[in-house]
C-alpha positions, 0 to 999 in steps of 0.5 A: 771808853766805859768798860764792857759790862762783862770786864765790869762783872769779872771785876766785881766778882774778882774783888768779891772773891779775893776780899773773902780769901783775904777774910780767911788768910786773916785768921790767925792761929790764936783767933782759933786757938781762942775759937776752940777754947770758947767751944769747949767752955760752952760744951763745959757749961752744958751747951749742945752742938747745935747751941754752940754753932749758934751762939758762936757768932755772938760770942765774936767768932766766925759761924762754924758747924755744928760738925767742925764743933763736934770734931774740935771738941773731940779733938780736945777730949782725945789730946789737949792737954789744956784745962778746959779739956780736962775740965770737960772731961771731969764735967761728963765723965762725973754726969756718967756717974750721975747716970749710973747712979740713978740706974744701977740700983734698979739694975742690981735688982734684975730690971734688964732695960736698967742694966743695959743703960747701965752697960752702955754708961759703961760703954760711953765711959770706956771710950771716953778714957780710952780704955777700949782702943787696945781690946778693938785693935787685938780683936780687929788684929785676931780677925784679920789674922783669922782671915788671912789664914781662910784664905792661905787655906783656900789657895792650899786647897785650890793648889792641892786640888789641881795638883790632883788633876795634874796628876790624874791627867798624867 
């Protein structure tokens, strides 16, 4: 007896779904390892995000985001102790100096849309080194203390007050 076009169904979708978990289970530690180290080549090499999620595919790997790229080369950029994260980050850290370069003359001289690009280089290149993350997380730390005392003097204050109406209706 034939199997009933629902069994059928389940069946075909079953396989489908487990042929795709299998997919992903083959993956393997060093197929990503060499995923990300083809990204960051690409980045290294003046690709975008968007150019890489393209080319990703021809290159032999499986399509991925352009926002997994974005985190992957981040990732790299922050930890990695692998060249080609250093060599990224030697690659646009040396292009922010081209930058500023062409910049800095015309803002030395007063042109203030000039020094904003110069600062905000600046900015980007603070960052990229992590030279800001103490100075944000003391100024963070500062307000939330700040904050924090507002409130115990809000408390005191609501304390002290109907310690008065106590007192007052006594």
């Amino acid at each position: 007896m034939a199997p009933a076009p629902r069994e059928k169904l389940k069946k075909t979708i079953g396989a489908r779904s487990r042929t795709k978990q299998e997919a992903q289970a083959e993956e393997q530690p060093l197929d990503r390892v060499n995923r990300d180290l083809a990204i960051l080549n690409m980045r290294l090499h003046g690709l975008t995000f968007h150019e890489i999620a393209r080319k990703l595919p021809e290159a032999g790997f499986a399509r991925v985001s352009v926002s997994r790229i974005y985190a992957i080369v981040g990732k790299a950029l922050r930890s990695s102790p692998n060249q080609p994260a250093r060599d990224l980050r030697q690659l646009e850290l040396m292009r922010l100096d081209q930058l500023q370069t062409a910049h800095y003359k015309e803002a030395m001289k007063g042109d203030s849309a000039a020094a904003q690009r110069v600062l905000a280089i600046m900015d980007r290149r603070a960052k990229l080194l992590g030279l800001d993350a103490n100075t944000e997380a003391g100024a963070s730390l500062d307000e939330a203390r700040q904050s924090l005392i507002n409130k115990l003097e809000q408390l005191a204050r609501g304390q002290q007050q109907k310690s008065e109406k106590s007192n007052t209706n006594s």
